[in-house]
C-alpha positions in Angstrom: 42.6 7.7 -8.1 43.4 10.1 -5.4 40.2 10.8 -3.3 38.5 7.7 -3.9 38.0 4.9 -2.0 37.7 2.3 -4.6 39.2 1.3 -7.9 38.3 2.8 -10.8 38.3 -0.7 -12.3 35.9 -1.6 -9.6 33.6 1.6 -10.6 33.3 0.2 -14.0 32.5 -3.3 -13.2 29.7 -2.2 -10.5 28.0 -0.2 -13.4 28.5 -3.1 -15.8 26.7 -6.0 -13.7 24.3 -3.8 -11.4 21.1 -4.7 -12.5 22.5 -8.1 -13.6 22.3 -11.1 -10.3 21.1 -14.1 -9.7 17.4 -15.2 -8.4 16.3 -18.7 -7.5 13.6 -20.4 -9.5 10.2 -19.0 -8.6 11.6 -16.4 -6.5 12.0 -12.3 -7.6 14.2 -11.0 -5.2 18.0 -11.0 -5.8 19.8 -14.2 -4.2 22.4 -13.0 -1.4 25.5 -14.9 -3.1 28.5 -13.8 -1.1 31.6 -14.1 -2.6 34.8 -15.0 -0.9 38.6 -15.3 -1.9 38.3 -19.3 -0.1 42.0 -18.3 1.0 41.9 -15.7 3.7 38.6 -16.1 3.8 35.4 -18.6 3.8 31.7 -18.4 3.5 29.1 -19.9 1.8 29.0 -19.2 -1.4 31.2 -18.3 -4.1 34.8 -19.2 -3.8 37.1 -16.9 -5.6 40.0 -19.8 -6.2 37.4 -23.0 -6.4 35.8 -21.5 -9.4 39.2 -21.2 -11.0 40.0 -25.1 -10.6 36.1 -25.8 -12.1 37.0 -23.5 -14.6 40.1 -25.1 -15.5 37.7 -28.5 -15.7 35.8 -27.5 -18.6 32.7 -26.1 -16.4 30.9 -22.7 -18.4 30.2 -19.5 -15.6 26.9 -20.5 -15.0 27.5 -24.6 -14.4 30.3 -22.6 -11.2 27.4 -20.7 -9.9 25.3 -23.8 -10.0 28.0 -25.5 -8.4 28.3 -22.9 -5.3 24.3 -22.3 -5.1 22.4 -25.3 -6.9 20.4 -26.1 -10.4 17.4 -23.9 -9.3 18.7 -20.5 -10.2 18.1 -18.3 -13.0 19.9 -15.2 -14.1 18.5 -11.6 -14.5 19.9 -9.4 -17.3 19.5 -5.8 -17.0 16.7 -5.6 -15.1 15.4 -1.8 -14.9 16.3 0.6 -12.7 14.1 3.5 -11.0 15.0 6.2 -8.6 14.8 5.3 -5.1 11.6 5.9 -3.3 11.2 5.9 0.0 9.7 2.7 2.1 7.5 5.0 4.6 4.5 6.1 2.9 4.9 9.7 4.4 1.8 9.3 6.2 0.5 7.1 9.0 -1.5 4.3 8.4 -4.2 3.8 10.9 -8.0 2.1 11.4 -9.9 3.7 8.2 -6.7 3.7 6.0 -6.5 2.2 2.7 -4.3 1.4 -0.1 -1.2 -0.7 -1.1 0.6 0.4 1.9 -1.8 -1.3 4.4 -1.9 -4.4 2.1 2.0 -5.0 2.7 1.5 -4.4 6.0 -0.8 -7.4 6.4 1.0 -9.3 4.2 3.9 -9.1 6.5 2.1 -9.5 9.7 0.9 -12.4 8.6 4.3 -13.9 7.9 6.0 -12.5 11.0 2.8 -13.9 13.5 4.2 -17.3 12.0 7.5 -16.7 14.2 5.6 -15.2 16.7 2.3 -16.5 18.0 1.6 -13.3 20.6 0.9 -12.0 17.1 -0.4 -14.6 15.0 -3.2 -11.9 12.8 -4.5 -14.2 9.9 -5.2 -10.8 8.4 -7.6 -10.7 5.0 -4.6 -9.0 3.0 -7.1 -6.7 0.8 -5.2 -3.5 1.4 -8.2 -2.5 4.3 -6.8 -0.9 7.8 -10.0 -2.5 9.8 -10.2 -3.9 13.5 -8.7 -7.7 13.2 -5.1 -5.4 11.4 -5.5 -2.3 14.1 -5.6 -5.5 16.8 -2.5 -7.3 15.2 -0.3 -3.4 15.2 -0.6 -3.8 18.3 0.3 -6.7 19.2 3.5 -6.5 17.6 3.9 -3.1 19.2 3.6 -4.8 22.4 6.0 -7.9 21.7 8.6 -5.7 20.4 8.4 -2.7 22.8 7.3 0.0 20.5 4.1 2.1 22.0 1.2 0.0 21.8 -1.2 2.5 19.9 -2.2 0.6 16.3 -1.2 2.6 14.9 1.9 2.5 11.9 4.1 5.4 12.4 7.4 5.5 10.8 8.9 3.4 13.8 6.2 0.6 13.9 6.8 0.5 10.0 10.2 0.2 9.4 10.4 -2.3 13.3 7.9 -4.3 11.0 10.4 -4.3 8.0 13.5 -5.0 9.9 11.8 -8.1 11.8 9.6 -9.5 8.5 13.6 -9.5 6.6 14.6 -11.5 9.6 12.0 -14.1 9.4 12.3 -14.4 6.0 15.6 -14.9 5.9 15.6 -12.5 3.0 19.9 -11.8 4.2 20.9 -15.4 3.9 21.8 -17.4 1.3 19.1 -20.0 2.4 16.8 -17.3 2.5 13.1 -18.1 2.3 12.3 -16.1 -0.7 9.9 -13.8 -1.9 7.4 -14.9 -4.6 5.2 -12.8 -6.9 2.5 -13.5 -5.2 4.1 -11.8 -2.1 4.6 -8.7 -3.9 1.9 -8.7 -6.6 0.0 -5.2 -6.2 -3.8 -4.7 -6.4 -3.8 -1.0 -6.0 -1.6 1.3 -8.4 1.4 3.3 -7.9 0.2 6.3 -9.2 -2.7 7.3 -10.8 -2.5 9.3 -14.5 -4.4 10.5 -17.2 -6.5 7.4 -18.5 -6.5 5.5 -15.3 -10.4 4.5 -14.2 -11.2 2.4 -11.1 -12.3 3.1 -7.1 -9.3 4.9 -6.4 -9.8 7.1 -9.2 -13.9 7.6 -8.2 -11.9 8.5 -4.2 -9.6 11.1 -5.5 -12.3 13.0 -7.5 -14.5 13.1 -4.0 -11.4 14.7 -2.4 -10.7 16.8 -4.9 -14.3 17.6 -5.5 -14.7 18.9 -1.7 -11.8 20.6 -1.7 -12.9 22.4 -5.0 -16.0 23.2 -3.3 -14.5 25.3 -0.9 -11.6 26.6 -2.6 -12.3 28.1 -6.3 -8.2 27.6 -7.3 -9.4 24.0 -8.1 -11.5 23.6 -10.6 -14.5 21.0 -10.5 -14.5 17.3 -11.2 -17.7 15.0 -11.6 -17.2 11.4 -10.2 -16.9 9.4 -13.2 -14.3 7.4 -12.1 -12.1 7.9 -15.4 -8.9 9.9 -14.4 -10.0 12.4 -17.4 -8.7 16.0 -18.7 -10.7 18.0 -16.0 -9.8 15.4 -13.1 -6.0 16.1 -14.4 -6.6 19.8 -14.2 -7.8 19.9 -11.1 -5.3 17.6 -9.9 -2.5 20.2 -11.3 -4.3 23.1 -10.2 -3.8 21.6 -6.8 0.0 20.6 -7.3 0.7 24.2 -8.4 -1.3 25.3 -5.3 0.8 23.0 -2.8 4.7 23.6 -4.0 4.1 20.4 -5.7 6.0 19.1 -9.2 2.5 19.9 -10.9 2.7 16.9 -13.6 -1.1 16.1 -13.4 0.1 12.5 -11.8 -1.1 11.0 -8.1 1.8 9.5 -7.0 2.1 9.0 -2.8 3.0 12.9 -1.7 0.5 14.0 -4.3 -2.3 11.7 -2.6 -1.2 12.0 0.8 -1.4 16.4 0.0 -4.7 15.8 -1.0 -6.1 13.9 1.9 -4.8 16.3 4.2 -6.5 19.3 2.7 -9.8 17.1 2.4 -9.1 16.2 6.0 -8.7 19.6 7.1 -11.9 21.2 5.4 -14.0 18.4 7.2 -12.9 19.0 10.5 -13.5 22.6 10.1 -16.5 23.6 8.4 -17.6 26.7 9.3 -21.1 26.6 11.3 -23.4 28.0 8.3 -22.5 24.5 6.5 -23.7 22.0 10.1 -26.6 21.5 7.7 -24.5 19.4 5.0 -21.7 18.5 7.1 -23.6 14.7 8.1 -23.2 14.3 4.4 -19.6 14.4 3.6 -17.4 11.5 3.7 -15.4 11.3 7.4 -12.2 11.1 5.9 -12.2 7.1 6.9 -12.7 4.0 5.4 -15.8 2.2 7.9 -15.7 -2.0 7.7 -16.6 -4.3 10.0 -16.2 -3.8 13.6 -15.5 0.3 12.9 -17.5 1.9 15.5 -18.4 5.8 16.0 -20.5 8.6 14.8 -19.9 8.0 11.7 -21.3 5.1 11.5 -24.3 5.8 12.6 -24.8 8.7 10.6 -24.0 6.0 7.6 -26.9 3.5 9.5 -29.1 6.4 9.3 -28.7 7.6 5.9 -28.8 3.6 4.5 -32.2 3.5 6.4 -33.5 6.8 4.5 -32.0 5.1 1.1 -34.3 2.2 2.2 -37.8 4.1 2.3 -37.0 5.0 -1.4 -35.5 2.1 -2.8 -37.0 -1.2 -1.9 -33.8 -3.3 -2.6 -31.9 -1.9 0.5 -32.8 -3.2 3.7 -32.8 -1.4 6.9 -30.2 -1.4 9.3 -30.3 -1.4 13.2 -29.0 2.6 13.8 -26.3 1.7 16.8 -23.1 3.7 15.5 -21.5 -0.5 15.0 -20.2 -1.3 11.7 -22.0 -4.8 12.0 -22.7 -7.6 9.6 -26.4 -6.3 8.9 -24.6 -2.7 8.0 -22.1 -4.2 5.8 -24.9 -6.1 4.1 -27.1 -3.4 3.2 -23.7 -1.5 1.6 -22.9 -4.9 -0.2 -26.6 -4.3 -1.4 -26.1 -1.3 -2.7 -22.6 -1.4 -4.4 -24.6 -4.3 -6.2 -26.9 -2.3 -7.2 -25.0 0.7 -8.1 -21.8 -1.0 -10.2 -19.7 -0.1 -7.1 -17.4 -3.2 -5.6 -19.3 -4.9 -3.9 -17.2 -5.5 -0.5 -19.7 -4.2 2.0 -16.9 -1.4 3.0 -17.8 1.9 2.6 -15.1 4.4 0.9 -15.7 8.0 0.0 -17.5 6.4 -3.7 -19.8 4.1 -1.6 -20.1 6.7 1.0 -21.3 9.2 -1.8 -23.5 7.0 -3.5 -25.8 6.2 -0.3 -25.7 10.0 0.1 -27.6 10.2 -2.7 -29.5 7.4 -2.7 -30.8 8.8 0.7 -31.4 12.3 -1.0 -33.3 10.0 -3.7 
């Protein structure tokens, strides 16, 4: 065909066997069997002309690729198909951050610090931007000459991309593999009509403020159930923004969101100073987090204290300590909150309130 630079046979073979390739045993991610002619030229894997002679001896198709790339592979048959979605979460992820984004960024720290000691995190992979991750950024930062700042930008996350593939092997036919467990997800995709959960409770605080101060968005209560006035709201909001206004969280949704939350708290207006203290940061505080913040929590937890005799007291230093993280394990107990002694804008809310009694 004049214009192209391929066969049309070629075309038709690509769209046959696309989402059709081989995996080994235990492993998801597709198994990098090159394929060579075994004339011109070699490699290992497939041979174009070798597979004819086991052919001719009787051997079925999958008994050859067995042959070429051993007994422990298994074959995927139309495996579905999604539009592409870009790797960078759009937004970067830094100390107070949370979500699936973070947790892959552990994950693969923790893989890439085998190869590399300077690294060497041993980060908790629960999806939490705290100190020990915000120490290992910037380690790796350092070892591969990117600025040292801890934080992820777009260059810091695909440089950790490009070097994790590399240690993995995930290029090679003797590639390392990727399991389930390597890419099993504790927070979801996107978040929908009949979704419940923390990140549900989160986006109804956000959207909540935001309503507060802008009357285009109608309220939400924090129920944690992503019901019809949550999915109002959050279309209300997409329509507001430019955004495809489906009612649906996915990452630009979320990260729009944040940003607007993010930008009424660091600009109230002076008549609201009074209330100010009581809004969520915009961060997720854990151990070893230290600021303002923080102590504004520490105070708050100790005026929760004088009216319920379950929480303990806490030493008011502005440190994200043990003691601190206790008394918030103590009260997401107590309050059917997860009980992680990290404080999100659900916890954060919740000893608000407690404190208001």
């Amino acid at each position: 065909m004049n214009g192209r630079d391929i066969y049309d046979s070629v075309s038709s073979i690509v769209d046959d066997i696309f989402n059709d390739y081989i995996v080994r045993q235990g492993f998801v991610e597709p198994l990098f069997a090159q394929y060579c002619d075994g004339i011109e030229v070699s490699c290992e894997g497939l041979s174009q002309w070798g597979s004819v002679d086991l052919a001719r001896e009787g051997l079925t198709p999958y008994e050859i690729l067995q042959y070429y790339y051993g007994d422990n592979i298994n074959l995927v048959f139309n495996a579905p198909t999604s539009r592409a979605l870009p790797s960078y979460p759009g937004a970067p992820l830094r100390l107070g951050s949370q979500g699936e984004d973070v947790r892959t960024i552990q994950r693969q720290l923790n893989r890439i610090g085998v190869n590399y000691p300077a690294i060497s995190p041993r980060l908790e992979p629960n999806g939490i931007f705290d100190v020990q991750t915000e120490e290992a950024v910037r380690a790796f930062q350092r070892t591969f000459n990117l600025t040292p700042d801890g934080i992820v930008g777009k260059a810091t996350w695909y440089r950790i991309k490009s070097i994790f593939n590399a240690v993995k092997g995930l290029a090679d036919l003797q590639s390392e593999g990727l399991t389930i467990e390597d890419v099993d997800r504790i927070y979801p995709r996107q978040l929908q009509l009949g979704d419940s959960g923390p990140q549900v409770r989160a986006i109804q605080y956000y959207l909540a403020v935001i309503g507060y101060f802008d009357n285009e968005i109608p309220q939400v209560s924090l129920t944690g159930v992503f019901d019809d006035a949550t999915r109002a709201a959050v279309t209300a909001f997409q329509e507001q923004q430019g955004l495809v206004a489906d009612g649906i969280i996915g990452r630009e949704t979320w990260n729009a969101i944040t940003d607007a939350y993010l930008r009424i708290i660091t600009s109230l207006p002076p008549e609201y100073s009074d209330i100010a203290a009581e809004i969520y940061p915009g961060r997720v505080l854990s151990v070893g987090i230290e600021g303002e913040d923080v102590r504004q929590l520490q105070t708050f937890i100790n005026i929760a204290a004088d009216n319920y005799s379950y929480i303990p007291r806490v030493t008011v230093d502005g440190i994200y300590g043990q003691g601190t993280a206790n008394a918030i394990r103590i009260i997401q107990e107590n309050n059917g909150l997860t009980s992680n002694g990290v404080t999100g804008p659900a916890t954060w809310y919740t000893v608000v309130r407690l404190a208001e009694g």
